[in-house]
Structures are given as C-alpha cells and as structure tokens.
C-alpha positions in Angstrom: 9.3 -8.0 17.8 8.1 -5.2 15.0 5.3 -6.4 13.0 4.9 -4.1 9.9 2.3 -4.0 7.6 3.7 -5.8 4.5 4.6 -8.4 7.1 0.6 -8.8 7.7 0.2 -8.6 4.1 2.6 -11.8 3.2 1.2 -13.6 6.5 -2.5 -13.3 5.1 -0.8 -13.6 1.5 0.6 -16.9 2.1 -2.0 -18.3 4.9 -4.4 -18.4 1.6 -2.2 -20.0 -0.4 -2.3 -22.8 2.1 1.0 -22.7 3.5 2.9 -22.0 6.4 3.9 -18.5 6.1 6.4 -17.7 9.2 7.0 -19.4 12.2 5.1 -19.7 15.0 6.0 -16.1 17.1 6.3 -14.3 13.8 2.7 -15.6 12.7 1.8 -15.2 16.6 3.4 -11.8 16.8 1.4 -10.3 13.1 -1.9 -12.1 14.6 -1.4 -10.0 17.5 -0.7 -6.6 15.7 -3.6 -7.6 13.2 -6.4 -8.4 15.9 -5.4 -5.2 18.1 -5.6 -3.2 14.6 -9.1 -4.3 13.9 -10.3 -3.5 17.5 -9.4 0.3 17.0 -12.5 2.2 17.1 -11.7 5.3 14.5 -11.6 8.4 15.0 -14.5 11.0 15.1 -15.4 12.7 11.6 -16.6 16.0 12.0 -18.5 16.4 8.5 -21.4 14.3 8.4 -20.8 14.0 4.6 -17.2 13.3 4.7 -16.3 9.7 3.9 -12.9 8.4 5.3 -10.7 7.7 2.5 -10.3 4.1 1.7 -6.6 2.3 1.8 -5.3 1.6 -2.0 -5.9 -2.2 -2.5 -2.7 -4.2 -2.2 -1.9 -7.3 -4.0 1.0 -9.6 -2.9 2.7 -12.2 -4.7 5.2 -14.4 -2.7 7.9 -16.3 -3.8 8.2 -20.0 -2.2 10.3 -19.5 0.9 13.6 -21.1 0.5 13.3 -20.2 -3.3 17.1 -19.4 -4.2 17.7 -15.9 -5.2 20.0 -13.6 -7.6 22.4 -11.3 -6.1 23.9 -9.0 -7.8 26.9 -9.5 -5.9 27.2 -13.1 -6.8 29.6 -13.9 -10.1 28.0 -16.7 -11.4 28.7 -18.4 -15.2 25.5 -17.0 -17.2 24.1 -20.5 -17.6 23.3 -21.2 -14.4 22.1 -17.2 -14.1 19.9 -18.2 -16.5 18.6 -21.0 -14.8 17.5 -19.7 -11.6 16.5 -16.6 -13.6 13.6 -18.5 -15.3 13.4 -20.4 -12.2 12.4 -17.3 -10.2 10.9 -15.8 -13.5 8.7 -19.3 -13.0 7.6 -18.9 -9.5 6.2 -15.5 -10.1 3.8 -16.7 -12.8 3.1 -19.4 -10.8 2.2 -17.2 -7.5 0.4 -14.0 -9.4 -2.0 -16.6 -10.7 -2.2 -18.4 -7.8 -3.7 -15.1 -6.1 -5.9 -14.2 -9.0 -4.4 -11.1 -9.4 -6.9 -8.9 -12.3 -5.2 -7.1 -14.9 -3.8 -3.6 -14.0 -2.5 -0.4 -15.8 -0.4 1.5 -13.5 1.2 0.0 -10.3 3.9 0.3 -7.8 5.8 -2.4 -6.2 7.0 -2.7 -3.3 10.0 -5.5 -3.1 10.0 -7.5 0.4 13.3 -9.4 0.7 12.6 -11.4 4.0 16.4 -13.0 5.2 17.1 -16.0 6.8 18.8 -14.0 9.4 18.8 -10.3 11.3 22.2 -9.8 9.9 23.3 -6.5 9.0 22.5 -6.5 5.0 22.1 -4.3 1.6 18.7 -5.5 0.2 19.3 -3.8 -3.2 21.7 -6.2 -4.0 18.5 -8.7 -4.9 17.5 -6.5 -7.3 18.3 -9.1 -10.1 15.5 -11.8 -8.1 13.3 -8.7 -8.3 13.4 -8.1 -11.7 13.4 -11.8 -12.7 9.8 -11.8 -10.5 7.9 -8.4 -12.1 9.1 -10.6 -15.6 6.9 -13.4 -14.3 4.2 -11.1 -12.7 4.0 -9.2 -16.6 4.2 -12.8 -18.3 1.5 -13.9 -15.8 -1.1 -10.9 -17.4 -1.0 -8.5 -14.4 0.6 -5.7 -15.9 0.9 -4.9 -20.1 4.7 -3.9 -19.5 7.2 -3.5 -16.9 8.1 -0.1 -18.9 7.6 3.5 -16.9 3.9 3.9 -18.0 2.7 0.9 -16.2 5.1 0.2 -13.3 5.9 3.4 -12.0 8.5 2.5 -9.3 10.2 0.3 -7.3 10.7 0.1 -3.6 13.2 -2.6 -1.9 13.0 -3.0 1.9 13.8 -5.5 4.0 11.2 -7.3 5.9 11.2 -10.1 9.1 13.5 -12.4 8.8 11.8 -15.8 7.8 13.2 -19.6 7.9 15.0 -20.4 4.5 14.5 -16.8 3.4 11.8 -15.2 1.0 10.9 -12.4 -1.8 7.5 -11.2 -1.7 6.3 -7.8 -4.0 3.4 -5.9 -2.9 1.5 -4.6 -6.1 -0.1 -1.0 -5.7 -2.3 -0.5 -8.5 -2.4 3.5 -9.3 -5.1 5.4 -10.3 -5.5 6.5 -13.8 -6.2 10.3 -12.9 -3.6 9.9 -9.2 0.0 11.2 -10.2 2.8 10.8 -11.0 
C-alpha cells in the first residue's frame, strides 16, 4: 500500500478534528510512512550559512466522509443540485473553521477525491463538489475571492480509497513576491 503525502496530511487533518480518519491499515500504513519520515537524518549542507528551505505550510480542510458529492456526470433536477450544493457549500464552512484556518491572499488547492473503491475512475468529474467546497472555504473567511488573484489554480487527484468516500482540499498559501 502507497501512502502519499496528502494522505498524511488528511490523516493528521482529521485525527485533530477528533475523528476516525481511515481505517485501520490505511491509518497503520500513513503512521508507518510518517514515523520512518521523521527518523531521516538530512542531508549534509555544505555552506555553514545556508539554511535548508522550509516546506510551504499546508492547510487541509476535509469534508465528512460519506458526505454525498456532485458529479458532473450526474443529471440531477436543479433542486435537489441545489440542495446538496449548499449542503457541501455547508460542510466546507463548517470544516475551514473547524481547523482555524487564518486569512490568506494567494493560495493553491489541491482537490483530494478519496473513493469508496480502487476502481478505475475520472476524478475531474467532482469538480462541481469542489467548487461547491472553495464557496464554503471563501464564505468561511479564508480567501477574499475564489477569482484568479487569490486562488491561482486548481489541482484534482485522486487519493486512497476511504470507507464511504471523501473530498479533502489542501490549501497552499502563495507568497506575495513567489510567481505566478
């Protein structure tokens, strides 16, 4: 089993939220990865004055697992669309403020669609669930506007599967002098 890194990020995401991020090999299996991470001695710097360069800070905000999601495959009647939309739209406020998440001016997102399943799948196709979450995130006070000032991209990838299926956006703030 491939732990990846935003898979460690929604395990120590959710674990301080207080709930039961993965099950137990996936939690067992990111443990692993995390503890044979932190005993890594680094490697020799040859300038005395050189600093290593730190690692951008990552926020994450995950959705409730089992949280049912917009595809935009799915033909629904706009009502109910509309529904789940604020539903989702709801969950995202309700999460960025959960993980006290400070006010930021440029960011990238990374979109985490974990499946129920390994099937074969397109995770693009969430991108409705996506957008309905950076609503929530700019409604919860994290970002001014989801316009192309402040969020400067979008990733989707598709992460471990996870019982009951999950979204979880990893929030990169940018620096104000870093391009693009």
């Amino acid at each position: 089993m491939t732990v990846t890194n935003d898979d460690l990020l929604v395990v120590g995401a959710l674990a301080r939220a207080g709930s039961d991020p993965m099950p137990g090999e996936v939690a067992e299996a990111a443990r692993r990865a995390f503890e044979s991470r932190a005993t890594q001695t680094p490697a020799p710097v040859d300038d005395v004055d050189a600093r290593p360069a730190r690692a951008p800070i990552t926020y994450t905000v995950a959705l409730p697992p089992g949280l049912k999601l917009l595809n935009a495959n799915d033909r629904m009647h706009y009502r109910p669309r509309a529904a789940l939309t604020a539903t989702i739209v709801d969950a995202a406020i309700v999460m960025a403020r959960q993980a006290k998440i400070p006010k930021l001016d440029r960011v990238t997102i990374t979109a985490v669609l974990h499946p129920v399943d390994a099937r074969r799948r397109d995770p693009h196709n969430w991108y409705p669930s996506i957008k309905a979450a950076i609503d929530g995130i700019v409604r919860a006070g994290v970002l001014s506007d989801d316009d192309s000032e402040h969020l400067l991209g979008v990733e989707v990838v598709l992460g471990a599967p996870v019982p009951r299926g999950q979204l979880a956006l990893l929030i990169t703030p940018i620096a104000a002098g870093a391009l693009p």
